[in-house]
N, C-alpha and C positions, 0 to 999 in steps of 0.2 A: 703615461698614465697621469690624470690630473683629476680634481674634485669633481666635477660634474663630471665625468665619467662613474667617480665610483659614487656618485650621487646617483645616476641613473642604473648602476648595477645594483647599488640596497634596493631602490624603489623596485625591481624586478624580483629580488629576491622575496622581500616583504610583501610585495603584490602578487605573486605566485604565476605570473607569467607576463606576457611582454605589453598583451593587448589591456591588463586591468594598471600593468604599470604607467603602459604611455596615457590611459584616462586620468591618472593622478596626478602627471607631470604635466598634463594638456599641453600634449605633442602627439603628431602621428608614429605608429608601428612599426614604419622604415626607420626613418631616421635612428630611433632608439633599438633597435636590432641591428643594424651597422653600427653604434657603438659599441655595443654588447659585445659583436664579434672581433671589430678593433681591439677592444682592451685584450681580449682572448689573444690577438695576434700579435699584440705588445707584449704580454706574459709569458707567451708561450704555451700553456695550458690551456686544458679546457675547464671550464668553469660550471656548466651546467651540463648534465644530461638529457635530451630532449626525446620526448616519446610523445608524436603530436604535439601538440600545443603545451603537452604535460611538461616542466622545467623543472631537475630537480639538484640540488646541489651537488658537485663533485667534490673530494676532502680538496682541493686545492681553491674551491669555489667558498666552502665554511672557512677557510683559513682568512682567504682576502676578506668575505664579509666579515672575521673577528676584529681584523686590524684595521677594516674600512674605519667602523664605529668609530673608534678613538681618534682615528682619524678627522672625521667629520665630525664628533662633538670640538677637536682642539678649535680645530676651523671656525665652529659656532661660535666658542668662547671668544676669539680675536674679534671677530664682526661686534660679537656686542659689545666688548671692552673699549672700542675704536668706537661705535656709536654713542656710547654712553659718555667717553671724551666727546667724542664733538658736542653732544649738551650739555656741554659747561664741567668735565671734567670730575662725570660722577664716575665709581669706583665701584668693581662688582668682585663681591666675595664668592669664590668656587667653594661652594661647602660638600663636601661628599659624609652622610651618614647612613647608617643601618635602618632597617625599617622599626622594630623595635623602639628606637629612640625617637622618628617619626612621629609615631603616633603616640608617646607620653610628655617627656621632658622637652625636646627641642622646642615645639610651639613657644612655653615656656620661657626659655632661653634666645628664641626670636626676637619676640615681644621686649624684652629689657632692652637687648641687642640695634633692634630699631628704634626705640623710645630714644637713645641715647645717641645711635647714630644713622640721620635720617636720609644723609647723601648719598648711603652705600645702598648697592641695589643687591640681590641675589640672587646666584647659581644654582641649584639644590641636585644633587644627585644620589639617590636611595639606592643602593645595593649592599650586595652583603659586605663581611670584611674583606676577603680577596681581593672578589672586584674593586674595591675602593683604595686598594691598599696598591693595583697594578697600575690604577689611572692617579692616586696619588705619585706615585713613584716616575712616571711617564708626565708628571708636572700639567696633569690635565685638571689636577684640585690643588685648591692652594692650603687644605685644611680638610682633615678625616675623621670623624666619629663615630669610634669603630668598638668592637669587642674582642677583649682576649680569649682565647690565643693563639698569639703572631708573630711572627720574628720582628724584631726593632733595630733591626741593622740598619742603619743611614738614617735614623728618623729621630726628629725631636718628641718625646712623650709626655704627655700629662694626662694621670691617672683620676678623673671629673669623680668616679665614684667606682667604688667596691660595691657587688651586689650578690647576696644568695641565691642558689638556685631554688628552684621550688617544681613543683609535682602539681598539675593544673588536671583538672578532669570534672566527670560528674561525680556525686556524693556516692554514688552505689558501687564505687572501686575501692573505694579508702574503706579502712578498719575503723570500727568505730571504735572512739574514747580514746585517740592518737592524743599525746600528752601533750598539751599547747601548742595543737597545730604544726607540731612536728612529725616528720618520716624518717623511720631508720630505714639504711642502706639498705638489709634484709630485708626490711615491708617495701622498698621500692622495687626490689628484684624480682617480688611477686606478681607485681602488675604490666598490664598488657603498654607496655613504654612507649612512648611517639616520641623521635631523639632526630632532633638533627641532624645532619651528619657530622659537622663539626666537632659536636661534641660526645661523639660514639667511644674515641680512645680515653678521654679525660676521664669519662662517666664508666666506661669497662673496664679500667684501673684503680679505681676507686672503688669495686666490685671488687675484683680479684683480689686486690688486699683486705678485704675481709674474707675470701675464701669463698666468694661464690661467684659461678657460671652466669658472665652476661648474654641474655635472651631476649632481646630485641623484636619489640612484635612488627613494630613499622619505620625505616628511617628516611628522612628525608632532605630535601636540597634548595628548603628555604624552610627558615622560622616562622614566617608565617603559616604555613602552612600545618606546621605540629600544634599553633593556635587553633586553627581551624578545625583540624579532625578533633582534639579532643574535647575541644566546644559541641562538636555534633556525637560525642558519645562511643567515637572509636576505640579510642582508648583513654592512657593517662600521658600527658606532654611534659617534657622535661625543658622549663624553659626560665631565665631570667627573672629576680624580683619584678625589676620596671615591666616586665610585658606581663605576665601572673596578677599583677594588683592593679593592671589598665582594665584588665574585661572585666564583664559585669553578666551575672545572672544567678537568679536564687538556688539553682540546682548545681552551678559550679564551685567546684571547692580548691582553694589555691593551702599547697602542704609545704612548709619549707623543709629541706632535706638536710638532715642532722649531718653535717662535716665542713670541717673547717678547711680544708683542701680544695674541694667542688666550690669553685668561686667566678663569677664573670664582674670584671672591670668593663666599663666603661672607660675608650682613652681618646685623648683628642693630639691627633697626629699630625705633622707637616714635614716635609723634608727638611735634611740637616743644612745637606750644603746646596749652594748654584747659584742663579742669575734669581734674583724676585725682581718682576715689574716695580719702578715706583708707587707707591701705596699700598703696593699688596698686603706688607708685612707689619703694616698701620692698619689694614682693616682685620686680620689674622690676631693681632695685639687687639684690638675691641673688642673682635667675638669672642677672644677666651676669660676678658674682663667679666663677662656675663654670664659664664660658667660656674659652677659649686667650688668653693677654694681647693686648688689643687693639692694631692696626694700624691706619695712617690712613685716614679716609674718601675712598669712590669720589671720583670725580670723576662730577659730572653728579644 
C-alpha cells in the first residue's frame, strides 16, 4: 500500500464510482480499477460493494478512507513545508480551529499574527474539537483552538478566554421582559432547544440539578448547524457567547443563561511532549503572542 494508491481509492470514494474518479484524476478506467483491486488484494478485504457500476463502501472500506485522510493530509503538510524551505526557508504554521472561532475572533488574531510575522505561511484546518484534538495528537497540527470540554491529558493548555453560553433564537420564543437579557434554567427548559451534541450532558446536568426533566427538541453534530436552524425559526440554539453575538438580524434575539457552571472556554492547545521540526515551536510562540492574555488551564 502506498499514497497514490490510497490517493486514487479517496478519489473513487469521493467520486462515487471508478469512471467519474478516473475523469478527475485524468487517467483511464483500467488502469485505476486494477489498483482498486490490488490494494483489495494487499489488504486482504474488500473494500467496496459493487452493484453495477453502483460502488458502495464496505466497514473495512470507511475504516481505510478514515485513516487514508490523515494520512494524506500529513503527506500534504511535508510537501508544502519542504516546498516552502526550498523558497528560501519560509515556515508554515498547522493551525487546527473550530468553526465558531473561524468565523469571529480568529480573522482577528490572524491579522496581528501576520502583521508581525510575514515569513510564516499558513495551515488552516476547521473541525470540531475531536477532530482537531485526534489530528492534534497524531502531530498532524502543531497548534489547536479548541473548546471545552476535553481531556488535557498530554497537552500544553492556555485558556485565550472564558465565555457564557446563551439561548439564540427568534424573539417569539423568549418570555417577554426577561430581566437584562437574562434566561433562567426553568425558562430555558421550556423552549423547543437545538444543542449540540457535545453539549447534551453539560446542559442535562445543569437541568437536573435544578430538578427538572431535559427535553431536547433537536440535537446535533455540528455547531453550525444549531446556528442555522434557529436562525430559520426552528427552534432556540444553545450556543457560545463568540458565535451568539457574531449573527445579525433584527428578529434574532441572543439570551444569556443564568449559571455560573454552564461555561465554554476557548483553549489553545499543542502537544506536551516529542520531536518539533525546527521553527515550529517559534512559529507556535508568535501565534499565541497574538492571542488575549492567557488564563488558567481547564481542569480535566
Amino acid at each position: 500500500m502506498d499514497l497514490k494508491q490510497l490517493r486514487y481509492f479517496s478519489a473513487v470514494v469521493e467520486q462515487g464510482s471508478i469512471s467519474a474518479a478516473a475523469r478527475a484524476l485524468f487517467m483511464s478506467q483500467p488502469p485505476l480499477s486494477a489498483q482498486v483491486r490490488q490494494l483489495e488484494k494487499e489488504l486482504g478485504v474488500r473494500l467496496f460493494d459493487r452493484e453495477g457500476h453502483k460502488l458502495t463502501l464496505t466497514p473495512a472500506g470507511k475504516l481505510l478512507y478514515d485513516r487514508a485522510q490523515g494520512l494524506l493530509d500529513s503527506a500534504h503538510s511535508v510537501e508544502s513545508e519542504l516546498r516552502a524551505f526550498g523558497r528560501g526557508g519560509s515556515r508554515i504554521l498547522r493551525l487546527g480551529a473550530v468553526s465558531s472561532i473561524c468565523s469571529s475572533d480568529l480573522p482577528l488574531w490572524l491579522r496581528a499574527f501576520f502583521r508581525d510575522n510575514p515569513g510564516i505561511r499558513l495551515e488552516l484546518t476547521e473541525q470540531d474539537t475531536y477532530a482537531l484534538l485526534e489530528k492534534l495528537r497524531a502531530r498532524q497540527l502543531d497548534l489547536a483552538l479548541i473548546r471545552t470540554p476535553f481531556s488535557s491529558d498530554g497537552l500544553d493548555c492556555r485558556v485565550v478566554r472564558r465565555e457564557k453560553m446563551m439561548a439564540l433564537g427568534e424573539r417569539r420564543f423568549f418570555p417577554e421582559g426577561a430581566p437584562g437579557g437574562k434566561l433562567t434554567v426553568a425558562a430555558l427548559a421550556s423552549l423547543p432547544l437545538i444543542v449540540y451534541r457535545r453539549w447534551m450532558q453539560p446542559l442535562g446536568d445543569l437541568m437536573r440539578r435544578e430538578g427538572l426533566a431535559p427535553d431536547f427538541f433537536c440535537v446535533c453534530d455540528d455547531a453550525r448547524t444549531v446556528t442555522s436552524l434557529a436562525l430559520r425559526g426552528i427552534g432556540v440554539g444553545v450556543v457560545p457567547g463568540s458565535a451568539a453575538l457574531a449573527v445579525r438580524g433584527e428578529e434574532v434575539l441572543r439570551m444569556e443563561i443564568e449559571s455560573d457552571s454552564f461555561r465554554s472556554s476557548i483553549v489553545a492547545a499543542s502537544v506536551r511532549e516529542g520531536y518539533r521540526p525546527p521553527g515550529i515551536w517559534e512559529s507556535v510562540r508568535a501565534f499565541l503572542r497574538c492571542l488575549p492574555q492567557p488564563e488558567s488551564p481547564p481542569a480535566g
